[in-house]
PyMOL Python script that loads the backbone (N, CA, C, O; Angstrom):
from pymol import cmd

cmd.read_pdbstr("""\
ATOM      1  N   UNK A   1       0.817  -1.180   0.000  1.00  0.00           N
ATOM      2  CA  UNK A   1       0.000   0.000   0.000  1.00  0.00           C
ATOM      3  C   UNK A   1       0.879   1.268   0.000  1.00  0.00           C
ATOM      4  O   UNK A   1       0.883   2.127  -0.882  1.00  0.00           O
ATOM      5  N   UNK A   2       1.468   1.256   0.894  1.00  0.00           N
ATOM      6  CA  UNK A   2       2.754   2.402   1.248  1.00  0.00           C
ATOM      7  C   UNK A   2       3.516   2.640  -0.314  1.00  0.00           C
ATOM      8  O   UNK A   2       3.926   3.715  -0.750  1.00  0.00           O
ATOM      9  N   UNK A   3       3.567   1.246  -1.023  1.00  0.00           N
ATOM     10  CA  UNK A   3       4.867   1.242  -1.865  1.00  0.00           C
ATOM     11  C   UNK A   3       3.916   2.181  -3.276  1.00  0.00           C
ATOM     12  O   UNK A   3       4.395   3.148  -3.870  1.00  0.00           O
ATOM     13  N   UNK A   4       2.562   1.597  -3.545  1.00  0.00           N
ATOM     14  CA  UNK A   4       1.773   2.545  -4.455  1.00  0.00           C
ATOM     15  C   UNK A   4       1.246   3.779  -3.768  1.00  0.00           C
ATOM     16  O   UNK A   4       0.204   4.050  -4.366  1.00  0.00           O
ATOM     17  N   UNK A   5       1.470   4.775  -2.689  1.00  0.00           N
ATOM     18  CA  UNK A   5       1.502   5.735  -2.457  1.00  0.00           C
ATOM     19  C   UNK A   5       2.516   6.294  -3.253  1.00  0.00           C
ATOM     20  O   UNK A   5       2.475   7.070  -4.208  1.00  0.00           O
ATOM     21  N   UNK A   6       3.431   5.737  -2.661  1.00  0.00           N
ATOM     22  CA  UNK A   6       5.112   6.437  -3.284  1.00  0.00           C
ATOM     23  C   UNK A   6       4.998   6.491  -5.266  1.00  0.00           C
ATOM     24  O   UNK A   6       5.367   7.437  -5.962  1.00  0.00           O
ATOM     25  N   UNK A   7       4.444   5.305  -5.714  1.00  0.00           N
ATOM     26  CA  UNK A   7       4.567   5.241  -7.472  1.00  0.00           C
ATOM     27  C   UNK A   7       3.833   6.428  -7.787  1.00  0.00           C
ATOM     28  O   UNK A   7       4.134   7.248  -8.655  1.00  0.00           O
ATOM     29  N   UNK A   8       2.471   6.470  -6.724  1.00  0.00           N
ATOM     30  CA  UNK A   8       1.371   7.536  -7.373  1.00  0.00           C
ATOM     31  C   UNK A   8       2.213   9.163  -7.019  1.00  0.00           C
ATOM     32  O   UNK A   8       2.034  10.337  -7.346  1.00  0.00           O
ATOM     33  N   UNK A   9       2.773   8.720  -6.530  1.00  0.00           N
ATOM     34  CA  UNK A   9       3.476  10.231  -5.772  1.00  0.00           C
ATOM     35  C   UNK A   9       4.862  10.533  -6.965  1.00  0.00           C
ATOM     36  O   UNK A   9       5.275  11.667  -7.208  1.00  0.00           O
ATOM     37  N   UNK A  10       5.057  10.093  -7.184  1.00  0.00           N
ATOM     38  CA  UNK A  10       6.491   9.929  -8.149  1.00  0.00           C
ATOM     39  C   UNK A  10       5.798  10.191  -9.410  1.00  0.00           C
ATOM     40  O   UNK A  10       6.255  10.988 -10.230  1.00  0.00           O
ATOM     41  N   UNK A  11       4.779   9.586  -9.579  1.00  0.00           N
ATOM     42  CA  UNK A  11       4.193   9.524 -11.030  1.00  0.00           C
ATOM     43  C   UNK A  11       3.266  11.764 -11.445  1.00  0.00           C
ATOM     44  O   UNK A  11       3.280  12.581 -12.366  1.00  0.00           O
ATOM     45  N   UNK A  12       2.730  11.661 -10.164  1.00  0.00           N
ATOM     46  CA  UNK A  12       2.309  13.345 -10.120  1.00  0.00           C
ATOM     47  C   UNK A  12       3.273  13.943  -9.941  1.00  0.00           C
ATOM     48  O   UNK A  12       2.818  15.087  -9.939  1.00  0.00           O
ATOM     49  N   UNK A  13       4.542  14.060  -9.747  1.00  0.00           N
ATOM     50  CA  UNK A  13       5.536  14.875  -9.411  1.00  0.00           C
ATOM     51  C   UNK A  13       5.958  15.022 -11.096  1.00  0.00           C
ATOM     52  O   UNK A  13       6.162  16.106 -11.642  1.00  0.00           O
ATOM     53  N   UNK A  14       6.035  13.730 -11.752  1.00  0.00           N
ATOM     54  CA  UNK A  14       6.691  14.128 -12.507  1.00  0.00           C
ATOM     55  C   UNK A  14       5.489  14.590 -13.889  1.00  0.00           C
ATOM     56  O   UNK A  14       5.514  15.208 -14.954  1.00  0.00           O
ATOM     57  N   UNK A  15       4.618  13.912 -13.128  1.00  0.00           N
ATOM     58  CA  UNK A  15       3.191  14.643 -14.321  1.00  0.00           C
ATOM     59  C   UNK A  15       3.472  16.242 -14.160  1.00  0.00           C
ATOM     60  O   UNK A  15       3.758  16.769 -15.234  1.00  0.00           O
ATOM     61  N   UNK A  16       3.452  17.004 -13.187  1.00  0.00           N
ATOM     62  CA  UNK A  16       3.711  18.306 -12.819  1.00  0.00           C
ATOM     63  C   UNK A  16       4.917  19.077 -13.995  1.00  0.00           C
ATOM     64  O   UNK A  16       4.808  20.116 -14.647  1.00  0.00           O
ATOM     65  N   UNK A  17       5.873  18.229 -13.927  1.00  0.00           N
ATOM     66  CA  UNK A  17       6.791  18.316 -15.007  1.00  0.00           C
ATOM     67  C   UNK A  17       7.097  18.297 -16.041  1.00  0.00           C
ATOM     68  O   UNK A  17       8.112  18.632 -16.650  1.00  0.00           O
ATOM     69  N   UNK A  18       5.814  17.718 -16.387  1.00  0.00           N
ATOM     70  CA  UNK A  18       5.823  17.706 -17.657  1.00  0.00           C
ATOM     71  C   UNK A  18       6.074  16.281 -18.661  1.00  0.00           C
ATOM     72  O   UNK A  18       5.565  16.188 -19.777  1.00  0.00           O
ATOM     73  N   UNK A  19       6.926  15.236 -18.063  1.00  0.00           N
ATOM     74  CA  UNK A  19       6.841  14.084 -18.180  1.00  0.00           C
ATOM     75  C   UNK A  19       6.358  12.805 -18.055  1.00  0.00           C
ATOM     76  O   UNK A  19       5.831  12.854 -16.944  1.00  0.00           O
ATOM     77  N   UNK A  20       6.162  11.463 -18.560  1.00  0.00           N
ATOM     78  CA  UNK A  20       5.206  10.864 -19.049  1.00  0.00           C
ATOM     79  C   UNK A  20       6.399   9.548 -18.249  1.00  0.00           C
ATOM     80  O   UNK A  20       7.239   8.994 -18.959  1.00  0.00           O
ATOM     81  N   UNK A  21       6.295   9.276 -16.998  1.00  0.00           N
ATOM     82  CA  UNK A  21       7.813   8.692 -16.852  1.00  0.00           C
ATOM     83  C   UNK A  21       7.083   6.454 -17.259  1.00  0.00           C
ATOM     84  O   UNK A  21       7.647   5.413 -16.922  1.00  0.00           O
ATOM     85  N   UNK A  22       6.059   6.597 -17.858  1.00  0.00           N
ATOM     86  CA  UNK A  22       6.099   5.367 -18.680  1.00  0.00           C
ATOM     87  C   UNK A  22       6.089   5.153 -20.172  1.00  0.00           C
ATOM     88  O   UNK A  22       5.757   4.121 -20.754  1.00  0.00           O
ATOM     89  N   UNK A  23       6.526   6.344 -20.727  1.00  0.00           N
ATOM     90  CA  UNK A  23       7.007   6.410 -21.935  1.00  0.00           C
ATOM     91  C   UNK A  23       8.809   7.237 -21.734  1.00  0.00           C
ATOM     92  O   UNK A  23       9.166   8.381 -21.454  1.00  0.00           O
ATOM     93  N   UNK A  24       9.576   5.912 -22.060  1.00  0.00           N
ATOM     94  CA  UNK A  24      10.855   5.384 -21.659  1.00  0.00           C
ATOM     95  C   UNK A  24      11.508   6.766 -22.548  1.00  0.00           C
ATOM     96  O   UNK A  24      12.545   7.265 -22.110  1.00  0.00           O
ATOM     97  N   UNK A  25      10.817   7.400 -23.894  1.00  0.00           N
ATOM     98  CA  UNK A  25      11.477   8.328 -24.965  1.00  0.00           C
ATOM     99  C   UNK A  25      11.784   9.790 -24.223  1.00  0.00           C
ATOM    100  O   UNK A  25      12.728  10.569 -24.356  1.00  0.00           O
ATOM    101  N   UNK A  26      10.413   9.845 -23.261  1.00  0.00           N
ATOM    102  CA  UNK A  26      10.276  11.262 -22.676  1.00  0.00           C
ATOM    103  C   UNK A  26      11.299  11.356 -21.866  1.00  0.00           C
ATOM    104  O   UNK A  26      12.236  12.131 -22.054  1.00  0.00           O
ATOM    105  N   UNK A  27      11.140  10.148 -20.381  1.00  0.00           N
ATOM    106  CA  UNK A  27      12.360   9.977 -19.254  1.00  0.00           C
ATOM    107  C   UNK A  27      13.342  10.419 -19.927  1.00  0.00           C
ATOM    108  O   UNK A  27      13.586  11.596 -19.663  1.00  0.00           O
ATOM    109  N   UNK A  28      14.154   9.855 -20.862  1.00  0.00           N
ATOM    110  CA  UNK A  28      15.231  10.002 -21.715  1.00  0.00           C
ATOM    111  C   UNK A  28      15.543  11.850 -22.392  1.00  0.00           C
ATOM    112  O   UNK A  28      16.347  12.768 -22.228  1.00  0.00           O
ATOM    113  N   UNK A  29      14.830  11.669 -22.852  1.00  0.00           N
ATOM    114  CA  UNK A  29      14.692  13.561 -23.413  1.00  0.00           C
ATOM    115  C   UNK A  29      14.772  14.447 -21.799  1.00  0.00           C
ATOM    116  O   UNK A  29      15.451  15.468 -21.682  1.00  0.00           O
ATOM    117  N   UNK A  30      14.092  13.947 -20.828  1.00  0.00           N
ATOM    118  CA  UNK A  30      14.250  14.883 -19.823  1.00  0.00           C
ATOM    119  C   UNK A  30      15.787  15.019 -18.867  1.00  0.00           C
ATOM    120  O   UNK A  30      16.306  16.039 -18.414  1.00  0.00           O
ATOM    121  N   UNK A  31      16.316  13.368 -18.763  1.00  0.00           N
ATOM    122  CA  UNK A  31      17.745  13.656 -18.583  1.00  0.00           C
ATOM    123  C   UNK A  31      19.037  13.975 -19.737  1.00  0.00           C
ATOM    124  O   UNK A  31      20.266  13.904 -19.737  1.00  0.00           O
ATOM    125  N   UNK A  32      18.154  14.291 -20.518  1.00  0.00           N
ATOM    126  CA  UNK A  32      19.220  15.219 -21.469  1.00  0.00           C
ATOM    127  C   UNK A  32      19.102  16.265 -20.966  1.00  0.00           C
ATOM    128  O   UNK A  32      20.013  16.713 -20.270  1.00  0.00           O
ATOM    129  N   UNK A  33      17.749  17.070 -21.208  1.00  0.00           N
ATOM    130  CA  UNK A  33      17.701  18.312 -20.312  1.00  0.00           C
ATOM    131  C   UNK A  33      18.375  18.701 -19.506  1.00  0.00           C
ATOM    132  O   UNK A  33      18.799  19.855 -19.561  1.00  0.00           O
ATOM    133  N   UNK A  34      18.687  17.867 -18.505  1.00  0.00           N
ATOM    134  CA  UNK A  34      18.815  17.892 -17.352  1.00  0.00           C
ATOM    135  C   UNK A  34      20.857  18.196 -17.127  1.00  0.00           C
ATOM    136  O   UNK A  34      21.412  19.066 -16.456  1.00  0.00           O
ATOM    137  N   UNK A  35      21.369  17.290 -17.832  1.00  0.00           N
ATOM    138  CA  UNK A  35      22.411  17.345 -18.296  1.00  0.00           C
ATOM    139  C   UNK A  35      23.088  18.394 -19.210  1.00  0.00           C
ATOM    140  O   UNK A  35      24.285  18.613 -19.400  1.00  0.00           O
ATOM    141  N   UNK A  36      21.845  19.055 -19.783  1.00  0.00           N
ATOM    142  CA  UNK A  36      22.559  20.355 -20.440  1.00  0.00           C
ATOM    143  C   UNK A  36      22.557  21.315 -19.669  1.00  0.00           C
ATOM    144  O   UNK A  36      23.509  22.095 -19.630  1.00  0.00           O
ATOM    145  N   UNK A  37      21.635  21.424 -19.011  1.00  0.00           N
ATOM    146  CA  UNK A  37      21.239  22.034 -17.538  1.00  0.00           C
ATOM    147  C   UNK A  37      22.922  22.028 -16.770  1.00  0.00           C
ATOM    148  O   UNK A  37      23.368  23.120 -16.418  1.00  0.00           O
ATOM    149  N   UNK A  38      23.435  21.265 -16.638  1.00  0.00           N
ATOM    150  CA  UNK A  38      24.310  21.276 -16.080  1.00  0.00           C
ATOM    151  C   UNK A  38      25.475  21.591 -16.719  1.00  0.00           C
ATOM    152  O   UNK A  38      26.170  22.476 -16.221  1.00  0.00           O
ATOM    153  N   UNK A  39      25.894  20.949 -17.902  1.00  0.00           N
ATOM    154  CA  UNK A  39      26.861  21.833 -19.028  1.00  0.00           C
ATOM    155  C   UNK A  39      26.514  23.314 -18.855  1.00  0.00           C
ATOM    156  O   UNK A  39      27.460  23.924 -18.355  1.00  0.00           O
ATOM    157  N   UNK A  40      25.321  24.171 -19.146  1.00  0.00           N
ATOM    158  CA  UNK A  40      25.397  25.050 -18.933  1.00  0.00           C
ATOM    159  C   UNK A  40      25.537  25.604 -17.892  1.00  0.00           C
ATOM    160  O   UNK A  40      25.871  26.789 -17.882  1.00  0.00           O
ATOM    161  N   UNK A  41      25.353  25.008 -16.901  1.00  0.00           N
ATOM    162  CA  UNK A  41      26.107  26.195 -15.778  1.00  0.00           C
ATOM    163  C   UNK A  41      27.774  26.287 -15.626  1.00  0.00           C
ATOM    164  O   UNK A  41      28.441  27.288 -15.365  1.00  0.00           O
ATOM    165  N   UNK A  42      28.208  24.983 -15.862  1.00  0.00           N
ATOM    166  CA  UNK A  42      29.352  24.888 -15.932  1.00  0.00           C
ATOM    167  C   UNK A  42      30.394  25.732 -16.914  1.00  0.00           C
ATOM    168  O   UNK A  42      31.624  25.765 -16.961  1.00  0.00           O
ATOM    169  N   UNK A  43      29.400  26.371 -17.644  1.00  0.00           N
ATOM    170  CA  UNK A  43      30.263  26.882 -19.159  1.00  0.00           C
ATOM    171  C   UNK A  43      30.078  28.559 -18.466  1.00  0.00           C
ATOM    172  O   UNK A  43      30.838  29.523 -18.568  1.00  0.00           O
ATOM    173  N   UNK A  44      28.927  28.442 -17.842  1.00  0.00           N
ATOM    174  CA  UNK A  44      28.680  29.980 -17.057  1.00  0.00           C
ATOM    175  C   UNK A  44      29.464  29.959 -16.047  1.00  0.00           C
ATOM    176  O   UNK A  44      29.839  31.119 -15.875  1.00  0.00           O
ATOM    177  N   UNK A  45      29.979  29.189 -15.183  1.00  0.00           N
ATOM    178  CA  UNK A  45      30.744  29.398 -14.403  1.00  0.00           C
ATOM    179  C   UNK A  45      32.261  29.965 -14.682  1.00  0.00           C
ATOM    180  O   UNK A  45      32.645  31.108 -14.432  1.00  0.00           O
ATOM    181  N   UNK A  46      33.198  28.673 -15.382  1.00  0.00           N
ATOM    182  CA  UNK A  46      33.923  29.168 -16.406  1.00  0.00           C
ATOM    183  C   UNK A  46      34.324  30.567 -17.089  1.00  0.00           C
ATOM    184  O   UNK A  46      35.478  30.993 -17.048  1.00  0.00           O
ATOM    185  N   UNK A  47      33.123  31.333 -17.806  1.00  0.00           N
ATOM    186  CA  UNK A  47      33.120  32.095 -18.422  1.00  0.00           C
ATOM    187  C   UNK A  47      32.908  33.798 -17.381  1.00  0.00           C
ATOM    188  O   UNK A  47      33.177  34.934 -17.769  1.00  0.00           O
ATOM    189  N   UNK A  48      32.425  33.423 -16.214  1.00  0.00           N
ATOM    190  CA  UNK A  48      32.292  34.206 -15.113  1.00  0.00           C
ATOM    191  C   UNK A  48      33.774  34.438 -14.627  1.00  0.00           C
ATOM    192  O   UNK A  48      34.303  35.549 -14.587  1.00  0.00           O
ATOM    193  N   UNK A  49      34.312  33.384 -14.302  1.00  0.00           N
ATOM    194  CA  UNK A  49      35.649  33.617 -13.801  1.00  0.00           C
ATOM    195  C   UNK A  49      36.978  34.295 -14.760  1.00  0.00           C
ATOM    196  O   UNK A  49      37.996  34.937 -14.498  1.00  0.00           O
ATOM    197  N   UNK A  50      36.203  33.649 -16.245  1.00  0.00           N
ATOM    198  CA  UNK A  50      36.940  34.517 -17.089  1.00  0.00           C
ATOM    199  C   UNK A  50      37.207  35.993 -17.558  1.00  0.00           C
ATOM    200  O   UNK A  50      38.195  36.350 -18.198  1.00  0.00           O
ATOM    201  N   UNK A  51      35.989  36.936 -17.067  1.00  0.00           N
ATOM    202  CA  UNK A  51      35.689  37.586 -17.164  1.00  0.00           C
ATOM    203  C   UNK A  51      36.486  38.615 -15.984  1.00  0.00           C
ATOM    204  O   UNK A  51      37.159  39.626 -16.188  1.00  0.00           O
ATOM    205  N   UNK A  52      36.126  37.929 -14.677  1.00  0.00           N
ATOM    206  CA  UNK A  52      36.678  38.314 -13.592  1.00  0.00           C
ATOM    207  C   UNK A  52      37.993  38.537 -13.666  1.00  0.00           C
ATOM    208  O   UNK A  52      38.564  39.470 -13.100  1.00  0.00           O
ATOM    209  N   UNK A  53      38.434  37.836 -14.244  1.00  0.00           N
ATOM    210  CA  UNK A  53      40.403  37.032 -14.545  1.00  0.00           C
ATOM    211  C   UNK A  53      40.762  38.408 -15.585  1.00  0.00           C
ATOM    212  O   UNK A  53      41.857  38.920 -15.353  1.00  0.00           O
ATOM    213  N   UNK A  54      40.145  38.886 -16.423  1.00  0.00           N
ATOM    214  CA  UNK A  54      40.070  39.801 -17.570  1.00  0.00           C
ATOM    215  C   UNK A  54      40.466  41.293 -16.765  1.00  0.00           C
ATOM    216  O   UNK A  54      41.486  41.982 -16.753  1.00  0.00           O
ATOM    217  N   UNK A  55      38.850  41.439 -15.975  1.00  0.00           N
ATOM    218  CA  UNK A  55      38.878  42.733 -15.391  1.00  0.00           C
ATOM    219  C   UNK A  55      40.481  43.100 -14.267  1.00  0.00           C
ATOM    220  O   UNK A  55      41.151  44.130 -14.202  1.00  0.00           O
ATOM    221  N   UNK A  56      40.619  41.927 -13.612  1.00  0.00           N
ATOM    222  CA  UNK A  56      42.001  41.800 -12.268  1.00  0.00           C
ATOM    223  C   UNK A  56      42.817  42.534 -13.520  1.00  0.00           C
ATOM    224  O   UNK A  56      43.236  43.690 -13.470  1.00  0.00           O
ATOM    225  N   UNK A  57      42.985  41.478 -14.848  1.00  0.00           N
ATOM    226  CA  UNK A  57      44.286  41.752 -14.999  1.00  0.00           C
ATOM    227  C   UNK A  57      44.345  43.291 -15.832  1.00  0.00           C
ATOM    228  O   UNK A  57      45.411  43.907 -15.811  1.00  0.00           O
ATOM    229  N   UNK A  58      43.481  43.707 -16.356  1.00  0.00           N
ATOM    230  CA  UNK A  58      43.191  44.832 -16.717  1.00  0.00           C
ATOM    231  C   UNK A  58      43.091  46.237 -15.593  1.00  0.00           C
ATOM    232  O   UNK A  58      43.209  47.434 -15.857  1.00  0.00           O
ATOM    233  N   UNK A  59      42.827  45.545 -14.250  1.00  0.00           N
ATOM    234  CA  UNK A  59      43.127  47.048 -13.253  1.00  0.00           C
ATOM    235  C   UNK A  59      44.933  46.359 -12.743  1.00  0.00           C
ATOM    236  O   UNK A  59      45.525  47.183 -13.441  1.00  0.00           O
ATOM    237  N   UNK A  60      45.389  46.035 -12.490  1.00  0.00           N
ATOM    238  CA  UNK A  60      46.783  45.968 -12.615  1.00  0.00           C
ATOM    239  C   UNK A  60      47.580  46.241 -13.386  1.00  0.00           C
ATOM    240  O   UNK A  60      48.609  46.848 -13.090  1.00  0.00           O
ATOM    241  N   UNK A  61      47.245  45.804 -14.695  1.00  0.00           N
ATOM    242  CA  UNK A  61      47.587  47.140 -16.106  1.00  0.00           C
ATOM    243  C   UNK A  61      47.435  48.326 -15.732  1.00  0.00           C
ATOM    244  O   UNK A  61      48.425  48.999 -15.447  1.00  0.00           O
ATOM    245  N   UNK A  62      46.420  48.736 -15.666  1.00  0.00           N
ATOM    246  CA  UNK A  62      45.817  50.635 -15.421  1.00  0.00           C
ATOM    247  C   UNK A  62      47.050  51.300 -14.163  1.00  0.00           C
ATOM    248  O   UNK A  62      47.823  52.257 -14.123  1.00  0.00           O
ATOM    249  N   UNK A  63      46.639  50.055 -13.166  1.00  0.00           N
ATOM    250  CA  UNK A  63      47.876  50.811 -11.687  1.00  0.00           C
ATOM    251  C   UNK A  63      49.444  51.031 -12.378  1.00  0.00           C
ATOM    252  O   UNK A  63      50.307  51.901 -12.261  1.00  0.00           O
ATOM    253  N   UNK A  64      49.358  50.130 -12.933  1.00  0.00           N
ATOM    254  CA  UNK A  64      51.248  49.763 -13.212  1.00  0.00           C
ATOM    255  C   UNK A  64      51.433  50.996 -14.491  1.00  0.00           C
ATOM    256  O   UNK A  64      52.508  51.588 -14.585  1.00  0.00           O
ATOM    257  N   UNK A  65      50.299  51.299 -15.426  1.00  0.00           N
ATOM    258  CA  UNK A  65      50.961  52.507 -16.364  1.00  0.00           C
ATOM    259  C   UNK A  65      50.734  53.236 -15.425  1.00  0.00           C
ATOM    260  O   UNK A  65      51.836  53.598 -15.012  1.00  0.00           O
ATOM    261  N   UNK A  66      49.507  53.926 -14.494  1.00  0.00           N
ATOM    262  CA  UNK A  66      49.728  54.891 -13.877  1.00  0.00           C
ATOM    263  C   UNK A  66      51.108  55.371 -12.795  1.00  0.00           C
ATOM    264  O   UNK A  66      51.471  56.518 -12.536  1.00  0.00           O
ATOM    265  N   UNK A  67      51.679  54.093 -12.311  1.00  0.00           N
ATOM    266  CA  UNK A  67      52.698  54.389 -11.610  1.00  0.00           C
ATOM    267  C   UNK A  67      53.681  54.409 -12.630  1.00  0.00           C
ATOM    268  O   UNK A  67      54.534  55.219 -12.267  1.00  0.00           O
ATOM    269  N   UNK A  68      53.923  54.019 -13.501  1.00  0.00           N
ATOM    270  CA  UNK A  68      54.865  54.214 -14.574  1.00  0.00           C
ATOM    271  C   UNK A  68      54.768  55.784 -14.549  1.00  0.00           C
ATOM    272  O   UNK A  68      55.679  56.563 -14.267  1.00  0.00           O
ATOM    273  N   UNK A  69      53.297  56.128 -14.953  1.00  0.00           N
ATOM    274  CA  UNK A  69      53.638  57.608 -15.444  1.00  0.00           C
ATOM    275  C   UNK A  69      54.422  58.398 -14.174  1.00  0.00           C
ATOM    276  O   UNK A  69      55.574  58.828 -14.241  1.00  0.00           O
ATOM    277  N   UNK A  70      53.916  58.449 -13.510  1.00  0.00           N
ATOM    278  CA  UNK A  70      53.993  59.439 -11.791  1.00  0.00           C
ATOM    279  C   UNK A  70      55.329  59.183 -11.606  1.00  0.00           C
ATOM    280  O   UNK A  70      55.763  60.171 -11.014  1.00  0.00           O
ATOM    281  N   UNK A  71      56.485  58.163 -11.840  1.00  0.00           N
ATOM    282  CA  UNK A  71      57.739  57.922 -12.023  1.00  0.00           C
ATOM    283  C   UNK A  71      58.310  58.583 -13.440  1.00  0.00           C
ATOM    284  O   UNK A  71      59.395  58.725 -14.004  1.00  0.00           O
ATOM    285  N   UNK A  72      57.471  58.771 -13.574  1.00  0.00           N
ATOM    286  CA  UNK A  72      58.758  59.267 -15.152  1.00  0.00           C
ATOM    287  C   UNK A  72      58.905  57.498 -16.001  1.00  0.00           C
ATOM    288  O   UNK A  72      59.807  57.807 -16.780  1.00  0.00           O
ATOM    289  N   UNK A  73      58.805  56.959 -16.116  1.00  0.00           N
ATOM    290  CA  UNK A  73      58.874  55.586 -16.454  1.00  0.00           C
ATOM    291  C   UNK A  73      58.726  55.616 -17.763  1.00  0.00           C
ATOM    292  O   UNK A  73      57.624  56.149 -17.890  1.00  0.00           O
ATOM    293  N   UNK A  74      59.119  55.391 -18.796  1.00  0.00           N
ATOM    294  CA  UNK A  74      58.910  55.154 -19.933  1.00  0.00           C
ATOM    295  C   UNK A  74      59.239  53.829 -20.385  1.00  0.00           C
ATOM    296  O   UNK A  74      59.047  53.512 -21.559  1.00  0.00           O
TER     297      UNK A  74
END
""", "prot")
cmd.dss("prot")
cmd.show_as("cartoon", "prot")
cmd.util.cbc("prot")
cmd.orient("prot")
């Protein structure tokens, strides 16, 4: 009894979702989703830090000509 609570409960969760989890094609299409889902954050993460990595090295440029200039530095 307990164990078809849980199927009927699993089965509306994923009705909610949008998926059909006894048609084996959908399950399948949804952990692709799910998996790009995750490539993409990973590529956003990545690309966040790259960005970050960009700006650092670009205000350490800016300090280092400015102290260049204020020295006479050429």
């Amino acid at each position: 009894m307990a164990e078809d609570a849980a199927d009927a409960a699993v089965k509306k969760v994923f009705a909610i979702l949008g998926v059909d989890i006894d048609n084996p094609k959908e399950v399948e299409a949804f952990r692709e989703d799910l998996r790009f889902g995750k490539t993409l954050r990973i590529v956003a993460n990545k690309f966040l830090l790259g960005v970050v990595g960009a700006a650092a090295i670009g205000l350490v440029g800016a300090i280092w000509y400015g102290i260049q200039g204020k020295l006479g530095v050429k």
